[in-house]
PAKEMAR-924777 format. One line per 5 residues: their letters; for each residue x, y, z of N, C-alpha, C. Coordinates in nm, 2 decimals, decimal comma. Last residue first. Example, Ala and Ser with C-alpha at 12.3 -4.5 7.8 and 13.67 -1.06 7.14 Angstrom:
PAKEMAR-924777
sa) 1,28 -0,22 0,71 1,37 -0,11 0,71 1,29 0,00 0,79 ~ 1,32 -0,57 0,78 1,23 -0,45 0,78 1,32 -0,33 0,78 $
end
This chain:
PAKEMAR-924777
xxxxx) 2,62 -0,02 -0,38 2,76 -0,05 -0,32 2,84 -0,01 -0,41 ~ 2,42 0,05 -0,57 2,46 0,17 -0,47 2,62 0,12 -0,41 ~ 2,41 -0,16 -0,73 2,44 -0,05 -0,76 2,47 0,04 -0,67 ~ 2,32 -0,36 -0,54 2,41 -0,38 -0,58 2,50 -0,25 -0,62 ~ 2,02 -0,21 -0,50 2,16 -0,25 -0,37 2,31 -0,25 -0,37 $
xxxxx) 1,94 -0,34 -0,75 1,97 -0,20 -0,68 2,07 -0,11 -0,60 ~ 1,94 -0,58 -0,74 2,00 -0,52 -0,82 2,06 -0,39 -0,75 ~ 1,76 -0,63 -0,48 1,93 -0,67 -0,49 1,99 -0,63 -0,61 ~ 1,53 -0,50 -0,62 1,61 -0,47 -0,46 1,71 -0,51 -0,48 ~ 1,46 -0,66 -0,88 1,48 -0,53 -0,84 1,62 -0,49 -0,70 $
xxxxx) 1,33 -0,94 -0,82 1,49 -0,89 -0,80 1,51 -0,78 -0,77 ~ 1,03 -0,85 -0,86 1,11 -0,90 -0,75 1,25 -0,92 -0,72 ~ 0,91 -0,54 -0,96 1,00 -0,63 -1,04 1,08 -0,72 -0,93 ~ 0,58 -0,44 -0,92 0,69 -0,46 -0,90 0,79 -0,57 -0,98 ~ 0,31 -0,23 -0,92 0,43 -0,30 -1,03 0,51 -0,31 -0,96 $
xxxxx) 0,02 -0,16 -0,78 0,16 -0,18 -0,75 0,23 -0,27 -0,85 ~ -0,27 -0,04 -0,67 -0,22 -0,15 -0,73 -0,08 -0,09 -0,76 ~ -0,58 0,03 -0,46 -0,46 0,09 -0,57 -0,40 -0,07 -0,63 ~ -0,78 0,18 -0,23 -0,74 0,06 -0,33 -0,62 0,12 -0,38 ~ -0,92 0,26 0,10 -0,83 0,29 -0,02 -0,77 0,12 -0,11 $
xxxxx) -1,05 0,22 0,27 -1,03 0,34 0,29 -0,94 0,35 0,16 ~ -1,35 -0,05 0,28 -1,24 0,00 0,22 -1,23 0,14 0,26 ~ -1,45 -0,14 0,63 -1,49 -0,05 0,53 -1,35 -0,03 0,45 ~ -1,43 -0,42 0,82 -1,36 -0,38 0,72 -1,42 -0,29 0,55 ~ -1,35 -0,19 1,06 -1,53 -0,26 1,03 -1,55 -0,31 0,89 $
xxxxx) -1,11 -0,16 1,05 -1,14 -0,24 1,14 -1,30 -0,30 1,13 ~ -1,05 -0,06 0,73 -1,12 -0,01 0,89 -1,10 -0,15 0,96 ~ -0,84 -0,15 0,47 -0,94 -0,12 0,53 -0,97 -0,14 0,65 ~ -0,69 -0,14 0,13 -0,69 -0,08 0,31 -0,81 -0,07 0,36 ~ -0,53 -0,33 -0,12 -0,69 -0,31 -0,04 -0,61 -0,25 0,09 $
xxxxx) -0,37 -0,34 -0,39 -0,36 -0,34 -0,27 -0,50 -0,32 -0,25 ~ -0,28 -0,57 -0,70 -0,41 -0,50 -0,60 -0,41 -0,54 -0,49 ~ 0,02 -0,58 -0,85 -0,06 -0,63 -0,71 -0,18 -0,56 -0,74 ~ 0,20 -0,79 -1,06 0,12 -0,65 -1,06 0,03 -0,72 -0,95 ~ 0,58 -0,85 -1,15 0,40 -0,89 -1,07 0,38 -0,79 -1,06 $
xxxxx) 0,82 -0,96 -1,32 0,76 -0,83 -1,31 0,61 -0,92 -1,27 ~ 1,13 -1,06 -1,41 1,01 -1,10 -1,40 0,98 -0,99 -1,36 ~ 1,31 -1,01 -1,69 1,32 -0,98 -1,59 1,14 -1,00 -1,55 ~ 1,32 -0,94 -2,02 1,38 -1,08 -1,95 1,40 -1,08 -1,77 ~ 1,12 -0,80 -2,08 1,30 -0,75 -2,09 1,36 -0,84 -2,02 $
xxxxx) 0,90 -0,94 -1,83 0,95 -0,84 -1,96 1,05 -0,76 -1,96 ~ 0,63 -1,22 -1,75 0,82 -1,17 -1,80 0,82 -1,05 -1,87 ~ 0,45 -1,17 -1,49 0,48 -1,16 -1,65 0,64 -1,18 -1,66 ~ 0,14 -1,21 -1,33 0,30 -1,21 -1,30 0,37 -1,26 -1,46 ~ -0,09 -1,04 -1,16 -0,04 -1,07 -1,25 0,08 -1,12 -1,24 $
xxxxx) -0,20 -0,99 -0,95 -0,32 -0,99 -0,97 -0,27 -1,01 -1,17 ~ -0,16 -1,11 -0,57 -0,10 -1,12 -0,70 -0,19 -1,12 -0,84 ~ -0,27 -0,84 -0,33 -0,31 -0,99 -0,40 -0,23 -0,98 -0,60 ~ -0,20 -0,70 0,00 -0,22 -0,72 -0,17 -0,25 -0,85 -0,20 ~ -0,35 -0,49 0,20 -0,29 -0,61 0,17 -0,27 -0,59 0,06 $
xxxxx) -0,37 -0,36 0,54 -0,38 -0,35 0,40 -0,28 -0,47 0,38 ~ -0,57 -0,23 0,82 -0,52 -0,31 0,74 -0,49 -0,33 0,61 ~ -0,64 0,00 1,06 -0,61 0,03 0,92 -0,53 -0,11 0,88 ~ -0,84 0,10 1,31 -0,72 0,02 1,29 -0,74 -0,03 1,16 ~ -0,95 0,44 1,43 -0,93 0,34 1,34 -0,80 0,23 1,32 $
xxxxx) -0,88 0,65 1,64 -0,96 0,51 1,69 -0,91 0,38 1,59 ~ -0,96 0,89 1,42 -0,93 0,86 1,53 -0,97 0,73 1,59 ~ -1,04 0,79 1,06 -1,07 0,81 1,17 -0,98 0,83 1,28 ~ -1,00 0,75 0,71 -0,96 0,74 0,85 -0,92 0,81 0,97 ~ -1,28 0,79 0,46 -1,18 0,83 0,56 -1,14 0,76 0,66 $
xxxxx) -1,24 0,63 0,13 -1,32 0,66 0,25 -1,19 0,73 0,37 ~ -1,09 0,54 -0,07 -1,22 0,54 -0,08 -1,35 0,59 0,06 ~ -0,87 0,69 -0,33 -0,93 0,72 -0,20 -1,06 0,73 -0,18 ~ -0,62 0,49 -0,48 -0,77 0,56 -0,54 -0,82 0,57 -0,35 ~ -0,28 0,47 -0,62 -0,40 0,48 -0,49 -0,49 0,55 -0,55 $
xxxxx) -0,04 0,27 -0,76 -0,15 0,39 -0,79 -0,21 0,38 -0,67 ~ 0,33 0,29 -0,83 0,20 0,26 -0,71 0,10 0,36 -0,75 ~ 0,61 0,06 -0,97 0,45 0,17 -1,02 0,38 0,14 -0,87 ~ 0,78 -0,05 -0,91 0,79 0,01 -1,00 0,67 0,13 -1,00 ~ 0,99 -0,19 -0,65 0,86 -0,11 -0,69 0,88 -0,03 -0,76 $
xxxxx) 1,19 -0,29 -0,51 1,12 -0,38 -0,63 0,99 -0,30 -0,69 ~ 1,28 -0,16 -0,30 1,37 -0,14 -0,45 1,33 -0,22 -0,52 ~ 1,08 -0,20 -0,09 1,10 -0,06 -0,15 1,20 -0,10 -0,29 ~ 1,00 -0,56 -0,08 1,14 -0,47 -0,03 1,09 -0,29 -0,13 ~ 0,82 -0,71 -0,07 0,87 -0,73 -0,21 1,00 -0,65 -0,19 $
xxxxx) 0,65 -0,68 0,16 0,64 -0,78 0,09 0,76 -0,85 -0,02 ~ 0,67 -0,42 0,24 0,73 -0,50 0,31 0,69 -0,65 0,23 ~ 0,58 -0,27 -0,03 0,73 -0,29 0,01 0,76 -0,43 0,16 ~ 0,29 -0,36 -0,04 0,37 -0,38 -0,17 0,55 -0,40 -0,07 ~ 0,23 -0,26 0,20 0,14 -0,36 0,12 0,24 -0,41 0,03 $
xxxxx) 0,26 -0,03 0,22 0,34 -0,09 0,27 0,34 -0,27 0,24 ~ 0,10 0,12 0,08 0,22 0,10 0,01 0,29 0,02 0,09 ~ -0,08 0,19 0,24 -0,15 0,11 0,13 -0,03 0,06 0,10 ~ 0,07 0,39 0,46 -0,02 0,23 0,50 -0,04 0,13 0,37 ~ 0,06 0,55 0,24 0,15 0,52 0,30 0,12 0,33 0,37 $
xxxxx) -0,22 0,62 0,22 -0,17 0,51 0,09 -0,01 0,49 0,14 ~ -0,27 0,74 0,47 -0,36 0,62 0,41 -0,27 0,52 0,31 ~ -0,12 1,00 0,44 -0,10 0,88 0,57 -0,18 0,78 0,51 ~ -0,24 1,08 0,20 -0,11 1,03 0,19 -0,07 0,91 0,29 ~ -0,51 1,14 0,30 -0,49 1,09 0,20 -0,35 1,03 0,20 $
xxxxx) -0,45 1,25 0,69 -0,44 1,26 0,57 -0,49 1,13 0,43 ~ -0,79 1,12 0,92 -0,60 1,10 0,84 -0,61 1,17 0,71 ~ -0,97 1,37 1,06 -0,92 1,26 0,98 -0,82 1,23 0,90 ~ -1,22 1,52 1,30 -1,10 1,52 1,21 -1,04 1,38 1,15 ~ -1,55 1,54 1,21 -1,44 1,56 1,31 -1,30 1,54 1,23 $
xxxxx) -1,71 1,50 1,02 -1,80 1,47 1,20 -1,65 1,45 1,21 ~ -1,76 1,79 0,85 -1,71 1,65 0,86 -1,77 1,63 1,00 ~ -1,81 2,10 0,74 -1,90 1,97 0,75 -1,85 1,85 0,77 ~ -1,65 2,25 0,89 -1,60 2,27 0,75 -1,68 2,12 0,72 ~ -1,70 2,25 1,16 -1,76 2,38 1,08 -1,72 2,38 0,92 $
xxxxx) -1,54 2,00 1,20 -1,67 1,99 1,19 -1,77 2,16 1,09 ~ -1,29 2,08 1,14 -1,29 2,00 1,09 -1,52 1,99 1,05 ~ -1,23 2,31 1,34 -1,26 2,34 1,24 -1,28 2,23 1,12 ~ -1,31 2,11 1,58 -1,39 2,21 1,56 -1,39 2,25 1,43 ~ -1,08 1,93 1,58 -1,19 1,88 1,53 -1,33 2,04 1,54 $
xxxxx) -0,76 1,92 1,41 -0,87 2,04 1,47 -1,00 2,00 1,43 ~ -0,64 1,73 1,23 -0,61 1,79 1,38 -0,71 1,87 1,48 ~ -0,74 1,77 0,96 -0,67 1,65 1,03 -0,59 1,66 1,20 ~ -0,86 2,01 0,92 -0,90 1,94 0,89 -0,83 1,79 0,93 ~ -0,58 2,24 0,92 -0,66 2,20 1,02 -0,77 2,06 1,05 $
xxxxx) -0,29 2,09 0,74 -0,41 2,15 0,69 -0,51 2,08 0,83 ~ 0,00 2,03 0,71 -0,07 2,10 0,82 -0,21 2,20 0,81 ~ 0,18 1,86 0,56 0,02 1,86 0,56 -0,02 1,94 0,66 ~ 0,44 1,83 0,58 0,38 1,94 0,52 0,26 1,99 0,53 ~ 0,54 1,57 0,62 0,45 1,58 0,49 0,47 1,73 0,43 $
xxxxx) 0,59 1,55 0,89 0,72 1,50 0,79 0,63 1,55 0,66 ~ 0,39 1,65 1,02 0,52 1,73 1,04 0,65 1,69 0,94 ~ 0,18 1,50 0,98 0,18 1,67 0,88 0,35 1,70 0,90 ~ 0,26 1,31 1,11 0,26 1,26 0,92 0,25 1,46 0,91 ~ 0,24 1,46 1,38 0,34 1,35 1,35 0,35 1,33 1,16 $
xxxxx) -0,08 1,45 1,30 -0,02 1,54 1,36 0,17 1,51 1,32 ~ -0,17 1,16 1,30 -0,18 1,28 1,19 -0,08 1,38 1,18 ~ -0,09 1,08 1,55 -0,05 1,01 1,44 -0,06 1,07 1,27 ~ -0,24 1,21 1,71 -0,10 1,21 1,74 -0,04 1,19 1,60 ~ -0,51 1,10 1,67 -0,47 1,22 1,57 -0,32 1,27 1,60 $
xxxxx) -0,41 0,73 1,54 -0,48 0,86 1,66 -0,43 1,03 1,61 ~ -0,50 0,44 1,49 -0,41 0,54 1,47 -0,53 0,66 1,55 ~ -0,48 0,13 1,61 -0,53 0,26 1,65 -0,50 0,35 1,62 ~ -0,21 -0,02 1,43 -0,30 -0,01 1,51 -0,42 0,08 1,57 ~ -0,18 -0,12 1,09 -0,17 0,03 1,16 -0,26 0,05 1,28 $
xxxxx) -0,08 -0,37 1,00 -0,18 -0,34 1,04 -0,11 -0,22 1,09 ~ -0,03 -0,60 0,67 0,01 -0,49 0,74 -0,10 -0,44 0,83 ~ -0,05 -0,94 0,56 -0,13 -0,82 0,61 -0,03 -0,68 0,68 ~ 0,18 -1,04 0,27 0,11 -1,01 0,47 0,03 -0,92 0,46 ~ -0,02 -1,18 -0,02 0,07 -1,09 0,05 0,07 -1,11 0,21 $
xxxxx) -0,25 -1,41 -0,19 -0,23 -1,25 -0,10 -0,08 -1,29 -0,03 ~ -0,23 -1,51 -0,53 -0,13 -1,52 -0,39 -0,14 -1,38 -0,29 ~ -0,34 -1,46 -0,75 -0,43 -1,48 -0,64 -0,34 -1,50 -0,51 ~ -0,11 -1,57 -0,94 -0,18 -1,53 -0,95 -0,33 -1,53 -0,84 ~ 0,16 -1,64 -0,72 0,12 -1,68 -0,85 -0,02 -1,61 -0,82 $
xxxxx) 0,53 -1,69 -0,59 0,39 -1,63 -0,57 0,34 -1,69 -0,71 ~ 0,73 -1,81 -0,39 0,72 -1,86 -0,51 0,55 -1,76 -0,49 ~ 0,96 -1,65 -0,13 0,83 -1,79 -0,18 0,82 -1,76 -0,33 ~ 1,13 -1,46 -0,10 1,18 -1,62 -0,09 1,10 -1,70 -0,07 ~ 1,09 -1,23 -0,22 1,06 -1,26 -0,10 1,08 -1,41 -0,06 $
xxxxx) 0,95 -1,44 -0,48 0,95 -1,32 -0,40 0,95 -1,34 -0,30 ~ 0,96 -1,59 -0,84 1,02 -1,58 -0,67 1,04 -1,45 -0,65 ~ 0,62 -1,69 -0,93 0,74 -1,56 -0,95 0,81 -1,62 -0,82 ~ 0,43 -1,83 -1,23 0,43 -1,79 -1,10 0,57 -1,73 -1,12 ~ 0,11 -1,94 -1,40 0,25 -1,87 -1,39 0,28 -1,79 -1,28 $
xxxxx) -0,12 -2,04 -1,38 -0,02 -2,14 -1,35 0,12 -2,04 -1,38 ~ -0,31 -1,92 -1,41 -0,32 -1,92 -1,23 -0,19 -2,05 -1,26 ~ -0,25 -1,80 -1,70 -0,24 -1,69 -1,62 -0,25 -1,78 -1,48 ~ -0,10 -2,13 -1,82 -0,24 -1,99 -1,84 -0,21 -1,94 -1,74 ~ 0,22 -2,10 -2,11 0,10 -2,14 -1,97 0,00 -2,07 -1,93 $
xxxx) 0,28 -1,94 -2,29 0,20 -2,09 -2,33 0,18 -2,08 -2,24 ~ 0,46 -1,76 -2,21 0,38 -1,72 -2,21 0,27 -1,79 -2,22 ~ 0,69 -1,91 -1,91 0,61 -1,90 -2,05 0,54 -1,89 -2,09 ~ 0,98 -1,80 -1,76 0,83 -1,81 -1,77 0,79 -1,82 -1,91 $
end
């Protein structure tokens, strides 16, 4: 890649397409998540904070009822990145939490190529992920460094 070209003309192989600046990603969808689905994330998390299960103490603690963890959200947000690019091309994930998810809620998230650079001689894209409701209210942003060989290096190393 060369730095001489302008940013919507530098592009990457990922995933066995060619991406470039403004290239969205798949969509990921989290169907109907349901408080089974909370319940289920506290048991691998830890999270077993009433506020995501218990809609009485959910409401006496001012919410209108219970709601996905923060983590179950950016879980969803990160999938954005890995099923796109593979878990062993991810360098960096940030999440910013912009709203809650609900019982009922069907949770989409995406990214969009919002860089693609050379450095240390290895290419490297920077995403901004989006998640959002079915009414498409954002539940969360963030953004993602990944290095698209990465994974088959990786790989390599473990064999």
């Amino acid at each position: 890649m060369s730095d001489e070209s302008p940013d919507s003309d530098r592009t990457a192989g990922a995933a066995s397409e060619t991406v470039s600046i403004g290239t969205r990603g798949p969509t990921i969808v989290a169907e109907s998540v349901d408080r089974r689905d909370f319940v289920r994330y506290a048991g691998a998390s830890g999270d077993f904070n009433p506020l995501h299960y218990d809609d009485e103490y959910a409401r006496a603690a001012g919410h209108d009822g219970v709601f996905a963890q923060g983590m179950f959200t950016a879980g969803i947000l990160s999938r954005a990145a890995t099923e796109w690019f593979g878990v062993g091309a991810v360098r960096a994930f940030d999440v910013r939490f912009l709203d809650t998810v609900r019982p009922g809620d069907t949770v989409r998230a995406f990214g969009v190529v919002s860089d693609v650079r050379e450095e240390d001689g290895a290419c490297v894209v920077e995403l901004e992920l989006t998640a959002e409701t079915n009414d498409e209210t954002a539940v969360a942003a963030g953004s993602a460094t990944v290095r698209p060989s990465a994974e088959g290096e990786e790989s390599a190393r473990e064999g």
